[in-house]
Each structure stands twice: as structure tokens, then as C-alpha cells.
N, C-alpha and C positions, 0 to 999 in steps of 0.2 A: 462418601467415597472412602475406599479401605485405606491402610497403609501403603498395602502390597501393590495396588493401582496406583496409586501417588506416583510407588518408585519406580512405576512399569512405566509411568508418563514420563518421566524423570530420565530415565533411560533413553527412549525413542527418544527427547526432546537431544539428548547429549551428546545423540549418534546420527543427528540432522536433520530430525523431522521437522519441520516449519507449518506443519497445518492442524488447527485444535480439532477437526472433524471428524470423526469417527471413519475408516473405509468402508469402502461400500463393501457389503458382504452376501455370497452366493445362499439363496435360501428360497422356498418358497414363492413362486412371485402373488402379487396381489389380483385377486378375482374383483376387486372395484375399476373397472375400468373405465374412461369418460361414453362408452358406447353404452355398456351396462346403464348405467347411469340414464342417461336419454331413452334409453329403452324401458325403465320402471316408469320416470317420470312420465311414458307417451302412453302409458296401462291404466295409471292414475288417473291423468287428465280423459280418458277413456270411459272410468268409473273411478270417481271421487271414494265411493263405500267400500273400496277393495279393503280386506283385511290383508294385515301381514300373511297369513296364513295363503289367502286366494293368490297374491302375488307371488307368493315363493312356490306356487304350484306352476306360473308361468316362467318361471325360473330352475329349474330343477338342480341345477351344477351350482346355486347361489344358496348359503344354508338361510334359515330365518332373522338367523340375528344379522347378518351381514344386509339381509333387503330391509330391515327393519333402521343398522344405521344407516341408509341409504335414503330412505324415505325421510 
């Protein structure tokens, strides 16, 4: 961690803050979702031989790496 962060924790801790957590912050939301999920896994158990490739065709809004950390 830098210096500059130190004193920036230093600061908020000095001016009241009480929680070490980071805030939640507005960004992108995440496309793993628990329905995703049950849904790869019920394609799998469907055909065990699917490739990453065959399953991200039944997925099209999911890129390859994301069904790949999935599986």
C-alpha cells in the first residue's frame, strides 16, 4: 500500500470512519448469476462432451472465459 493511501486511510479513519471495508462502489454488475449457473450446469449434465466453445454458443451475452470460470 502507498504512502498516499495510508494517509487517505488516516484521514477518513480521523474524521469518523469506523468500518476497514472498502464501499460498495457503482460499476458494471456481474453476468454470473446463481440462475446462469444452474443453467450451464443443466447443458453439461445434458452432454458431459460439451466444449467451452459449444456452451458459449448456448449462451451468447456470456463471453467464453466467464462459462469457462463457470464450469
Amino acid at each position: 500500500m502507498s504512502d498516499s493511501m495510508v494517509r487517505r486511510w488516516c484521514r477518513q479513519f480521523e474524521s469518523g470512519r469506523d468500518n476497514v471495508h472498502d464501499d460498495k462502489r457503482s460499476g458494471r454488475p456481474s453476468v454470473v448469476t446463481p440462475d446462469l449457473v444452474q443453467q450451464i450446469e443443466v447443458k453439461i449434465r445434458e452432454n458431459r462432451r460439451f466444449t467451452i466453445m459449444d456452451l458459449a454458443e448456448f449462451f451468447p451475452n456470456v463471453s467464453r472465459k466467464i462459462v469457462h470460470r463457470i464450469d
